[in-house]
Backbone as ProteinMPNN parsed JSONL, in Angstrom:
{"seq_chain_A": "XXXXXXXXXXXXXXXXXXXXXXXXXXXXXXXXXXXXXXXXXXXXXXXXXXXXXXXXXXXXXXXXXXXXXXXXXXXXXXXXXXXXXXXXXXXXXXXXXXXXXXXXXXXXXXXXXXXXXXXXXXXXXXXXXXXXXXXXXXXXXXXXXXXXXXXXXXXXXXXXXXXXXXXXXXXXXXXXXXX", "coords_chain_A": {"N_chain_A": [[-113.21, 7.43, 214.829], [-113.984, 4.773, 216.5], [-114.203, 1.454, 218.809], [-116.536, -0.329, 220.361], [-118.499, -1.316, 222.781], [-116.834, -4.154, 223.537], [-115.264, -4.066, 221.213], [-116.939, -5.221, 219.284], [-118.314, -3.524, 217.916], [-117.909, -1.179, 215.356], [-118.108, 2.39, 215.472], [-118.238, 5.544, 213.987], [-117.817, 8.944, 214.237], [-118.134, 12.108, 213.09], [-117.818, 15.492, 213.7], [-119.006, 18.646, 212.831], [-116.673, 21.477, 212.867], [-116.42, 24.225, 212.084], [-114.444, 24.188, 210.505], [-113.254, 24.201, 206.948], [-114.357, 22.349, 204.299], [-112.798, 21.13, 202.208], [-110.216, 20.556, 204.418], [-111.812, 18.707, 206.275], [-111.775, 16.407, 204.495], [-109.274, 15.774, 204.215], [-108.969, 15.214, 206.774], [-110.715, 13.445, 207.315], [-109.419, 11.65, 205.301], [-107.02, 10.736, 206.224], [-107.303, 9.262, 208.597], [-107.507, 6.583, 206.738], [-110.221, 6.053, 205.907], [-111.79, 6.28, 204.141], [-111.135, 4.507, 202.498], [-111.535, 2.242, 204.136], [-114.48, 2.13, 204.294], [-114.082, 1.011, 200.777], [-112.777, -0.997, 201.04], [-114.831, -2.543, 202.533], [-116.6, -4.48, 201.11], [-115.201, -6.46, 200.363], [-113.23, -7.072, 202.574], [-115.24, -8.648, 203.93], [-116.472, -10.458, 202.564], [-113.977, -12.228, 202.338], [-113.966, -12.755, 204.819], [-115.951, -14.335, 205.679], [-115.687, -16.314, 203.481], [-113.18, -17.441, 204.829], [-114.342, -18.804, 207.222], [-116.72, -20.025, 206.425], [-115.544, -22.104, 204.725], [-113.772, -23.092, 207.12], [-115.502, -24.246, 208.993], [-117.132, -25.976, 206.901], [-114.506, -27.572, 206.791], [-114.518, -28.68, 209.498], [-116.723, -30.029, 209.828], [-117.187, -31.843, 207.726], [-115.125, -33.848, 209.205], [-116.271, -34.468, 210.823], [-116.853, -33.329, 213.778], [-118.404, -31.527, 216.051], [-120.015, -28.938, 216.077], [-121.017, -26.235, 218.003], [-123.253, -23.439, 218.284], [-122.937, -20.598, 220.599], [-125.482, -18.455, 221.747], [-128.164, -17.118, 220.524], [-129.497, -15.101, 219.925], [-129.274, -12.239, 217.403], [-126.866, -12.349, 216.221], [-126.241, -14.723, 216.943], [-128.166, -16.183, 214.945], [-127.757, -15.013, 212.662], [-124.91, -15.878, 212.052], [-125.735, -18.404, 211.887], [-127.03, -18.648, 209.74], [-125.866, -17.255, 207.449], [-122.753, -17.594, 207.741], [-122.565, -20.456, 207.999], [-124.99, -21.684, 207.097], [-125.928, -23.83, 207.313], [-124.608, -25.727, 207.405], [-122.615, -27.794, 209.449], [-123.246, -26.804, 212.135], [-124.648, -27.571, 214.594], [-125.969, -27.09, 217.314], [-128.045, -24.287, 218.492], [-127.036, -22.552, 221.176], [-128.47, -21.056, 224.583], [-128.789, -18.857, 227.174], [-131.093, -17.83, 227.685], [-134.337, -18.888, 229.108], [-136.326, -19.06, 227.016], [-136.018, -19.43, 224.908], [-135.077, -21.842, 224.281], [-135.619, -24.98, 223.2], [-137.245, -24.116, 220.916], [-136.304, -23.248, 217.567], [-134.431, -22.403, 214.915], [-134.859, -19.835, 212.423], [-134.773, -20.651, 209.172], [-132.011, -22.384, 208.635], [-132.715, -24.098, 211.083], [-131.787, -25.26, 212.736], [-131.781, -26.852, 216.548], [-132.814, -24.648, 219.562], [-130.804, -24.742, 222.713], [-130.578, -25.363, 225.941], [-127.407, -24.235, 228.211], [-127.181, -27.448, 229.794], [-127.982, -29.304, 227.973], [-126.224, -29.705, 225.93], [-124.379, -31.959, 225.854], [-125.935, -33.656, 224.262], [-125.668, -33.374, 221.934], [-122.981, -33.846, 221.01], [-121.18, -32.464, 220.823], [-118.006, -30.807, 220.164], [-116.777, -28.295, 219.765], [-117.026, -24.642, 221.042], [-118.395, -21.676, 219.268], [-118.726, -18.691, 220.332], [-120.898, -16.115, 219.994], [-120.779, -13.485, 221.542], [-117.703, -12.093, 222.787], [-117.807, -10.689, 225.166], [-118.864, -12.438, 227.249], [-117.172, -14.701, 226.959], [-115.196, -15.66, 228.71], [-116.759, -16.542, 230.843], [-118.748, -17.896, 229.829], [-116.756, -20.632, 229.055], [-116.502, -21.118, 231.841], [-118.555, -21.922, 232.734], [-119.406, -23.927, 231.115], [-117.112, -25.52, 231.991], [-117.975, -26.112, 234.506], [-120.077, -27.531, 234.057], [-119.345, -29.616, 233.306], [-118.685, -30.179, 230.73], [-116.289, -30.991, 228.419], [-114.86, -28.749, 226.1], [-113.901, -27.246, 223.367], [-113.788, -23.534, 223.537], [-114.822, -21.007, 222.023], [-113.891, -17.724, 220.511], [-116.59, -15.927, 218.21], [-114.894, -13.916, 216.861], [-112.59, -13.963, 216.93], [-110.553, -15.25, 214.272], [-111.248, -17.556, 211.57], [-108.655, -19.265, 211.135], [-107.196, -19.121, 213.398], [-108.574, -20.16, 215.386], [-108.061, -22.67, 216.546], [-105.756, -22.499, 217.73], [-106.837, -20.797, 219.783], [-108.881, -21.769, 221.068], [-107.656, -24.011, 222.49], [-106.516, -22.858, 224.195], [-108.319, -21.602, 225.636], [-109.785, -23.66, 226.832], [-107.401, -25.002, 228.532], [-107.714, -22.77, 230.183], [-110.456, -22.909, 231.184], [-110.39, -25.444, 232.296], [-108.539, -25.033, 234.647], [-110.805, -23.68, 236.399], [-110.939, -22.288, 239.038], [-111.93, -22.028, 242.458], [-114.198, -20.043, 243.755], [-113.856, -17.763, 242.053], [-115.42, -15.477, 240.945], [-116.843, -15.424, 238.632], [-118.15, -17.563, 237.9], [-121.516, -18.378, 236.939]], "CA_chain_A": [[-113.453, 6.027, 214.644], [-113.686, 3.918, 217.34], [-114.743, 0.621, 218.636], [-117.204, -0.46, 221.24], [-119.152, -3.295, 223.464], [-115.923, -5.186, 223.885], [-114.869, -4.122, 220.095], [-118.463, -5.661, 218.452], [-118.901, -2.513, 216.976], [-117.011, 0.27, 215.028], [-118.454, 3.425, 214.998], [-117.249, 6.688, 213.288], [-118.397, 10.327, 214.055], [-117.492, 13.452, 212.619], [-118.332, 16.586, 213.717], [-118.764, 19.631, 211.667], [-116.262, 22.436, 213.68], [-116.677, 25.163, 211.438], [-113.506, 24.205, 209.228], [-113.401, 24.166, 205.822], [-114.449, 20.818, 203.75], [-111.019, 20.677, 201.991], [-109.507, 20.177, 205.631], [-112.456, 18.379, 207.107], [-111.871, 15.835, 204.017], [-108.133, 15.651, 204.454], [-108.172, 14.502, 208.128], [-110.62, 11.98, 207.034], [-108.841, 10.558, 204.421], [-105.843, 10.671, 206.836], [-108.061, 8.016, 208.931], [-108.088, 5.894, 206.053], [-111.81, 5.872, 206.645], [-112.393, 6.089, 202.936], [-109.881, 2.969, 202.313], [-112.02, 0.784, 205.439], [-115.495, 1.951, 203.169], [-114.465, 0.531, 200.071], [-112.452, -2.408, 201.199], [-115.497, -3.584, 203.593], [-117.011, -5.874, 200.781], [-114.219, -7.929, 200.084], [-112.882, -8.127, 203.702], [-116.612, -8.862, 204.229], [-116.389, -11.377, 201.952], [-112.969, -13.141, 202.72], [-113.905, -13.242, 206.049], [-117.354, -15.059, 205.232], [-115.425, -17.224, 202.727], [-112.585, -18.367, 205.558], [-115.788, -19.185, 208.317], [-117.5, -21.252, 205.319], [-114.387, -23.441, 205.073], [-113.753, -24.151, 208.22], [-116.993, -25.293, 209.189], [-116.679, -27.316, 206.277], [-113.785, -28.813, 207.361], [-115.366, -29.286, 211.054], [-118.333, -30.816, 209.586], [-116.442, -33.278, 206.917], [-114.34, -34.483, 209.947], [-117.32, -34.62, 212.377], [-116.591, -32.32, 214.78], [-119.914, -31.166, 216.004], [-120.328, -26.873, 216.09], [-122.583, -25.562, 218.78], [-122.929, -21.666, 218.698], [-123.231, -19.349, 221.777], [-125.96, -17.038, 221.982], [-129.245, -17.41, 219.798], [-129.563, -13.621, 219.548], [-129.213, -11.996, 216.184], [-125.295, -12.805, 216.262], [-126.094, -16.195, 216.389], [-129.002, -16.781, 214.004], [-127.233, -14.338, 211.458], [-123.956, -16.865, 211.565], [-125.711, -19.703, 211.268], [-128.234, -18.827, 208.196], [-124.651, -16.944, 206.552], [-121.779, -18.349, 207.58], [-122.932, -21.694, 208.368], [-125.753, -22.148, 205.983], [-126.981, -24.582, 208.723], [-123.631, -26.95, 207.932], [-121.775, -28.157, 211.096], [-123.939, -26.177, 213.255], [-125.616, -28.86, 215.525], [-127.181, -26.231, 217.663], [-127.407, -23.035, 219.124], [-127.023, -22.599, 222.883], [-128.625, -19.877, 224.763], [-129.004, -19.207, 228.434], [-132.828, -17.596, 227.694], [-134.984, -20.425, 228.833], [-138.038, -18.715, 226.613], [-135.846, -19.925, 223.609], [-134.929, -23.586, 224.46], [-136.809, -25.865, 222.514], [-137.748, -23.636, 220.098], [-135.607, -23.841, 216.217], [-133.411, -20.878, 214.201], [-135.36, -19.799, 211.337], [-133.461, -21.047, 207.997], [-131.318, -23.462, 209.284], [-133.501, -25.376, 211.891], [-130.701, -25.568, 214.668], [-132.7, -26.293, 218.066], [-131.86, -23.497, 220.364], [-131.372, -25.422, 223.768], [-129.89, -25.006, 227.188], [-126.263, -25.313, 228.582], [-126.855, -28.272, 229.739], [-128.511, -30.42, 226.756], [-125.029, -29.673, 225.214], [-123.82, -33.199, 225.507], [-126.605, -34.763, 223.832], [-125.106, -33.412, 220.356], [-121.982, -34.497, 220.496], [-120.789, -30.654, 220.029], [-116.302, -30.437, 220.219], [-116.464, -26.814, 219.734], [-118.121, -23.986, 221.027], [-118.426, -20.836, 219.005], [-119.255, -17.813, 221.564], [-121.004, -14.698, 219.495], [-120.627, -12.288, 222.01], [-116.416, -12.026, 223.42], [-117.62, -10.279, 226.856], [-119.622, -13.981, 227.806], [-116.068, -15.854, 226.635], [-114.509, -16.646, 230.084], [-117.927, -16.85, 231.696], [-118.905, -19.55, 229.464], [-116.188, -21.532, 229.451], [-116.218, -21.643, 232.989], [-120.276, -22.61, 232.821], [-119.004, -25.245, 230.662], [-115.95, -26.616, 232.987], [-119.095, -26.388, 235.766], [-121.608, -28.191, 233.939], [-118.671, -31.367, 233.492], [-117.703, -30.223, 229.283], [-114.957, -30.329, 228.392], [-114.959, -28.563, 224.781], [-112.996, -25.961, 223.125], [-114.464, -23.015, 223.095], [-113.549, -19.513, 221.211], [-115.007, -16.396, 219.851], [-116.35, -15.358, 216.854], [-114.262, -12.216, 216.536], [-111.242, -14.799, 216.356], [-110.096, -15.813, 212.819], [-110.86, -19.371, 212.0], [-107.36, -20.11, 211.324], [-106.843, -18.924, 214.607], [-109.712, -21.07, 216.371], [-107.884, -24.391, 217.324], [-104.667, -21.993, 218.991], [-106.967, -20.331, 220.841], [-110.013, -23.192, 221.955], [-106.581, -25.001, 223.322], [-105.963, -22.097, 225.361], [-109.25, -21.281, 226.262], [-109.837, -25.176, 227.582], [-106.634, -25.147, 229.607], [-108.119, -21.669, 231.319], [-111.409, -23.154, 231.608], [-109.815, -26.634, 232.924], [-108.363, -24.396, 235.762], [-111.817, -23.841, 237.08], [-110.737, -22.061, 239.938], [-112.654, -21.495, 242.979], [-114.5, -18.29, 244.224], [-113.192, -16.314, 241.386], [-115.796, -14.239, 240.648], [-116.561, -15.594, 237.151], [-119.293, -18.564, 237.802], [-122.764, -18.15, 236.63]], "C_chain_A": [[-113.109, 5.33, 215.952], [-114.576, 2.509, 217.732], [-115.413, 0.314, 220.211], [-118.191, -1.583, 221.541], [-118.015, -4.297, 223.03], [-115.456, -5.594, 222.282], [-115.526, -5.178, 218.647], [-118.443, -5.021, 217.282], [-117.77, -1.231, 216.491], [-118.109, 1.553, 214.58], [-117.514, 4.872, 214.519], [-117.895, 7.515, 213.539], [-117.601, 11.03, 213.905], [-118.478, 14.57, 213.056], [-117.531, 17.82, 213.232], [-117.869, 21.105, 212.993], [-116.047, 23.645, 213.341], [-115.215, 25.191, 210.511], [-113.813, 23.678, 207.764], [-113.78, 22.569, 205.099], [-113.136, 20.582, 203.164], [-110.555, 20.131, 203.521], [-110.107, 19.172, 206.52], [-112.288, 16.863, 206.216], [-110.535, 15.042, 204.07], [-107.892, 14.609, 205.72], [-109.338, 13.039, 207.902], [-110.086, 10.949, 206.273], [-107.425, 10.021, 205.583], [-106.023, 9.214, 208.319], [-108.077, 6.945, 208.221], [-109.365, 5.205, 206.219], [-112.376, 5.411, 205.351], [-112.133, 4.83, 202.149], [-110.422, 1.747, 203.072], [-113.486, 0.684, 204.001], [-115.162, 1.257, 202.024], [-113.891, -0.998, 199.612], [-113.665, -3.2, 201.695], [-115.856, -4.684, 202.848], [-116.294, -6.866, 200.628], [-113.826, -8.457, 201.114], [-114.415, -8.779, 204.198], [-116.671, -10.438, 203.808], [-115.324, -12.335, 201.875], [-113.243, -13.789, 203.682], [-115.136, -14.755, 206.106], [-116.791, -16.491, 204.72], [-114.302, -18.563, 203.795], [-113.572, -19.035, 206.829], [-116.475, -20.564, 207.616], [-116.514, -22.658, 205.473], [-114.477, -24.135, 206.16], [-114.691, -24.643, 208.692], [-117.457, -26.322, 208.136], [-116.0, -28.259, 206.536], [-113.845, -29.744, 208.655], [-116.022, -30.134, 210.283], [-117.946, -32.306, 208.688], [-115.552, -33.902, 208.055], [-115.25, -35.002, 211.22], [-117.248, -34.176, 213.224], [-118.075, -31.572, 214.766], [-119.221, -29.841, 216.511], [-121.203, -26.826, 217.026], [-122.093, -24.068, 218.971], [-123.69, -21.523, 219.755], [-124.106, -18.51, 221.796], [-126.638, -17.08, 220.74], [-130.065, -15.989, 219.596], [-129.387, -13.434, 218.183], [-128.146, -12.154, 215.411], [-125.538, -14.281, 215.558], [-126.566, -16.926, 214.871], [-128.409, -15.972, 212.92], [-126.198, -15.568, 211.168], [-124.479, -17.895, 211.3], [-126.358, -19.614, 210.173], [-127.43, -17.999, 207.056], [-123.475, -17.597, 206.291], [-121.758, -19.767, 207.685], [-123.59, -22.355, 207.066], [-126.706, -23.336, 206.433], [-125.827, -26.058, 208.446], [-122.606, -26.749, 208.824], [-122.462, -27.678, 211.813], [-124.524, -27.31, 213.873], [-126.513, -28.361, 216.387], [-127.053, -25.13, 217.984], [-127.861, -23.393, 220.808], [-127.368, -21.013, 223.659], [-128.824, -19.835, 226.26], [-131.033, -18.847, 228.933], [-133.754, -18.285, 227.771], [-136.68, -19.866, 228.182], [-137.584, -18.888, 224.974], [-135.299, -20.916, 223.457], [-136.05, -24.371, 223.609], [-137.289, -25.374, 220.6], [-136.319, -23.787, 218.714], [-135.35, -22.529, 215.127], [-134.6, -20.866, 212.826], [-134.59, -19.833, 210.076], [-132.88, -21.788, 208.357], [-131.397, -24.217, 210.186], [-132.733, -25.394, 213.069], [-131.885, -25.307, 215.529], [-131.979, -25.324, 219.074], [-131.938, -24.69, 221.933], [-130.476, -24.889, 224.879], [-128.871, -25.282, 227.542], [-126.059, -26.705, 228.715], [-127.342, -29.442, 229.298], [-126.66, -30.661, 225.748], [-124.741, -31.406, 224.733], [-124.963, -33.996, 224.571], [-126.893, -34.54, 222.586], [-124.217, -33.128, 219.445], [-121.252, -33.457, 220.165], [-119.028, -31.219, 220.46], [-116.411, -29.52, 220.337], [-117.466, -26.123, 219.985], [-118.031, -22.834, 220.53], [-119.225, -19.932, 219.393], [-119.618, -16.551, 220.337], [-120.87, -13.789, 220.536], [-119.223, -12.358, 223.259], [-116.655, -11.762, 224.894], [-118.49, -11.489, 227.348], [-118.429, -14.884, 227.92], [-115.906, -16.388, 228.046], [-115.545, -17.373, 230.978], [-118.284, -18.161, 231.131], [-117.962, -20.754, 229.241], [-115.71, -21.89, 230.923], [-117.682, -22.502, 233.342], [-120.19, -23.779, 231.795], [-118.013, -26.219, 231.749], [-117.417, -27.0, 234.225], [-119.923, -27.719, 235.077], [-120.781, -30.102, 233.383], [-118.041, -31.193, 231.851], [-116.861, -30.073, 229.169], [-114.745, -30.065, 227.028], [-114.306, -27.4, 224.224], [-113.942, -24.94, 222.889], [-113.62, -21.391, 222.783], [-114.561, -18.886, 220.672], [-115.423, -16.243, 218.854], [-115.552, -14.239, 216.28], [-112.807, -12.767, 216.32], [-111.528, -15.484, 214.971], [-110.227, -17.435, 212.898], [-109.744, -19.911, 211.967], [-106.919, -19.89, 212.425], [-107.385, -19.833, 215.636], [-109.023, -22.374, 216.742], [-106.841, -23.634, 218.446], [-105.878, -21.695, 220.193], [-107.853, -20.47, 221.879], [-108.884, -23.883, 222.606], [-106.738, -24.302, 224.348], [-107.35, -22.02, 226.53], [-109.949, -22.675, 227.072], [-108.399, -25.369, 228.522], [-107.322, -23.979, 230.858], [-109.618, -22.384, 231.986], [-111.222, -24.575, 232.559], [-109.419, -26.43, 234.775], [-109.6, -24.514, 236.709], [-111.562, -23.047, 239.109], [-111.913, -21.444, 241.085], [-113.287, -20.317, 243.523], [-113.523, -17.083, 243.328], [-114.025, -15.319, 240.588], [-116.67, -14.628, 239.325], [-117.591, -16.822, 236.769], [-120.397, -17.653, 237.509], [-123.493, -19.264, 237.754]], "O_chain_A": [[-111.96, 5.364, 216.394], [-115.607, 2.338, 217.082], [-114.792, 0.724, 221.191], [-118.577, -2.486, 220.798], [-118.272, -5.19, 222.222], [-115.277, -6.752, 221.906], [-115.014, -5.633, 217.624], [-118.502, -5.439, 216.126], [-117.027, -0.572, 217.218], [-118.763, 1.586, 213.537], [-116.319, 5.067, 214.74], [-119.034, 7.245, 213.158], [-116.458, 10.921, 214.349], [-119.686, 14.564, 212.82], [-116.331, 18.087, 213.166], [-118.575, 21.573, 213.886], [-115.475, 24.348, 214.174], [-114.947, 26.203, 209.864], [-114.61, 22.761, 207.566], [-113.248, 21.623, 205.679], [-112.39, 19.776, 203.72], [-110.652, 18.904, 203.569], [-109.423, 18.674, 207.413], [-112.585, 15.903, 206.927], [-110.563, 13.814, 203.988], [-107.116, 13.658, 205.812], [-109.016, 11.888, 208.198], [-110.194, 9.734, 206.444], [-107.02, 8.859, 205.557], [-105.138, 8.503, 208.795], [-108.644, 6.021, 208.803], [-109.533, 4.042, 206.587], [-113.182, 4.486, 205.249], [-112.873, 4.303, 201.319], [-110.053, 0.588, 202.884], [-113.625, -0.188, 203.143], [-116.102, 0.474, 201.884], [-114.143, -1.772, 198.688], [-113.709, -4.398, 201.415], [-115.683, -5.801, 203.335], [-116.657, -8.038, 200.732], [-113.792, -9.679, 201.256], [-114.288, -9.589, 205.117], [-116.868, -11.389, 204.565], [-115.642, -13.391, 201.329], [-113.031, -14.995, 203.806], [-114.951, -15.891, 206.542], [-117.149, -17.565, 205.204], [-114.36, -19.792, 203.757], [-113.068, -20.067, 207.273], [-116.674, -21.688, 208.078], [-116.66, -23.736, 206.049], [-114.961, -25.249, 206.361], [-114.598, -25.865, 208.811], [-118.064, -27.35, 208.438], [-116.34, -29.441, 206.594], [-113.474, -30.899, 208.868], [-115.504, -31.25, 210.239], [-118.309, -33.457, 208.927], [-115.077, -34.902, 207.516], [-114.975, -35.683, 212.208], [-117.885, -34.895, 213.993], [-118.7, -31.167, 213.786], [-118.179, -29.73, 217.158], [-122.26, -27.434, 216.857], [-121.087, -23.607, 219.509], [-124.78, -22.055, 219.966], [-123.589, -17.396, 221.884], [-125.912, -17.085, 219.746], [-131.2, -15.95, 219.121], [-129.318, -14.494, 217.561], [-128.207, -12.14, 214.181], [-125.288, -14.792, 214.467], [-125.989, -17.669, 214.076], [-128.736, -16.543, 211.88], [-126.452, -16.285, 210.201], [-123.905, -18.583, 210.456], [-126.299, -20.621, 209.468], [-127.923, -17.902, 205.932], [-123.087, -18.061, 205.219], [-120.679, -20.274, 207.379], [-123.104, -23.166, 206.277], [-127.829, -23.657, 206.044], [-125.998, -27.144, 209.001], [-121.881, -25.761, 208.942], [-122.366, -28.442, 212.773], [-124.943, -28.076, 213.005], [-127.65, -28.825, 216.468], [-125.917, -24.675, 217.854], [-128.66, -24.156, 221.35], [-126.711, -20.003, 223.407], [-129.071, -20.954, 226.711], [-131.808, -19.249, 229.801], [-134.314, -18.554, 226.708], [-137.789, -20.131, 228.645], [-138.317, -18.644, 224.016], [-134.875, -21.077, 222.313], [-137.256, -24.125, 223.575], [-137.521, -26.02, 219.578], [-135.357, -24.486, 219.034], [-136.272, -21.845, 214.685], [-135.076, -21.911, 212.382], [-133.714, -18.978, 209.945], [-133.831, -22.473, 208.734], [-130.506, -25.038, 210.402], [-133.138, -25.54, 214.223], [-132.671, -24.36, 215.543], [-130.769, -25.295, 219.295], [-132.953, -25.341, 222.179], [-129.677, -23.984, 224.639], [-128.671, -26.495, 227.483], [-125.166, -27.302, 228.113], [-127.255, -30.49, 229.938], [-126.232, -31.637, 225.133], [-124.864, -31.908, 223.616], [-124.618, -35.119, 224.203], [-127.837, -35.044, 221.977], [-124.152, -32.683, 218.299], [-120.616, -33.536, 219.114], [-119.015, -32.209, 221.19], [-116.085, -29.33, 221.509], [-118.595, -26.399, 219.578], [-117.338, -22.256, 221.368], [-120.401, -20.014, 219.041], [-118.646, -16.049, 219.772], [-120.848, -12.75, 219.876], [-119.491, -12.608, 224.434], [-116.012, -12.331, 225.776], [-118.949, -11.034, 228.396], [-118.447, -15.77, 228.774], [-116.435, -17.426, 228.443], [-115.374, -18.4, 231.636], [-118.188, -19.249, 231.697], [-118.469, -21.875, 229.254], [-114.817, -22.69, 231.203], [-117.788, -23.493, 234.064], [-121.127, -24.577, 231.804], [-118.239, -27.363, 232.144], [-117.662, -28.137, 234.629], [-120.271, -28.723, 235.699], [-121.31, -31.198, 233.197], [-117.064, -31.882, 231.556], [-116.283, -29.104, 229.661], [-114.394, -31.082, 226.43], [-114.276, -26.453, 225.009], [-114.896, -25.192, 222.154], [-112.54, -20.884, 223.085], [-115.709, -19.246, 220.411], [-114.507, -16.421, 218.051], [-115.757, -13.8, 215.149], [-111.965, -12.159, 215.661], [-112.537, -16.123, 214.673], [-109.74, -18.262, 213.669], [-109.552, -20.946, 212.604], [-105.947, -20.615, 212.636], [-106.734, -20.21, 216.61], [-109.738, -23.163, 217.36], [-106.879, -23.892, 219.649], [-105.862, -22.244, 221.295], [-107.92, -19.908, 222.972], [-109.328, -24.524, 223.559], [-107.062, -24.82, 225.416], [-107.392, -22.268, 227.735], [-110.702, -22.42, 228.012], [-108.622, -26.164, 229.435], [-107.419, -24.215, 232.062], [-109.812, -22.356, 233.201], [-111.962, -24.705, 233.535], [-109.729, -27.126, 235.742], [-109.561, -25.276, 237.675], [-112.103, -23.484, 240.124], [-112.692, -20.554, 240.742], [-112.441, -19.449, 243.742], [-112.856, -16.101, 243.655], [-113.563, -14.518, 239.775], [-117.361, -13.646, 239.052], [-117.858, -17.081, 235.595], [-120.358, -16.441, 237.725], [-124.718, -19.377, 237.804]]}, "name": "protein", "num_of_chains": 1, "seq": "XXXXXXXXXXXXXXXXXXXXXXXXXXXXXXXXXXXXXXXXXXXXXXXXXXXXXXXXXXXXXXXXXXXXXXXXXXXXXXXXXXXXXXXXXXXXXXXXXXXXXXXXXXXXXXXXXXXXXXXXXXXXXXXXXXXXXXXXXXXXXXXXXXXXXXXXXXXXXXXXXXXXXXXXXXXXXXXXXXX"}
């Protein structure tokens, strides 16, 4: 079991080494591999259920949502976890999907720097290895907005949009890390 693309993905392989299935069944249970399988729907479903909330509670307070990355990440969260409330838009850097509108939930996909003109507070990044990059292509482009991962817990999301707006605030020169 392990995890991969900047811990996106968990994959699991087993290979067959000519030991017995009793023993080959043992060391997976000893993985609790069988314990991740039949928990996944519920943490599946907690996780889903704490995402729902808080974008509820964004959205009843006015806090405008703009997601990161109009890839299959994105348009999956917003037509699941979203449902297309709080979302205001998606943001993509692909200018061959600017303009254009999420299927199910309508969000316009548009370009870094339309950002301001919907009022977004928060930015929710689907893909973690873009994080620092885009909040530095935010401090560039003059936003100043919290922004944080999806792979962070929403009760986690205000600690760690603080943090991630003081790092991006920094803005430091020639470090490698502009777009």
């Amino acid at each position: 079991m392990e995890q991969s693309f900047g811990g996106q993905f968990l994959s699991a392989e087993y290979l067959v080494d000519g030991r017995d299935r009793d023993a080959a069944t043992e060391e997976i249970e000893s993985l609790q591999f069988t314990e991740l399988v039949r928990s996944f729907s519920a943490r599946y479903r907690d996780e889903l259920t704490a995402w729902k909330a808080w974008l509820g509670e964004q959205d009843a307070a006015g806090r405008g949502i703009a997601l990161w990355g109009a890839g299959s990440k994105g348009v999956t969260f917003a037509n699941t976890a979203a449902s297309g409330a709080g979302i205001r838009c998606l943001v993509d850097v692909n200018p061959l999907k600017h303009g254009r509108f999420v299927a199910g939930g309508g969000q316009e996909v548009i370009a870094p720097h339309r950002l301001g003109e919907f009022a977004v507070e928060e930015v929710l990044v689907m893909n973690p290895l873009y994080l620092e990059e885009i909040r530095t292509s935010l401090s560039e482009l003059g936003y100043h907005v919290d922004c944080f991962c999806i792979q962070d817990s929403p009760r986690r999301a205000h600690s760690i949009a603080a943090q991630g707006g003081i790092n991006a605030a920094k803005n430091y020169p020639n470090d490698g890390d502009s777009i």
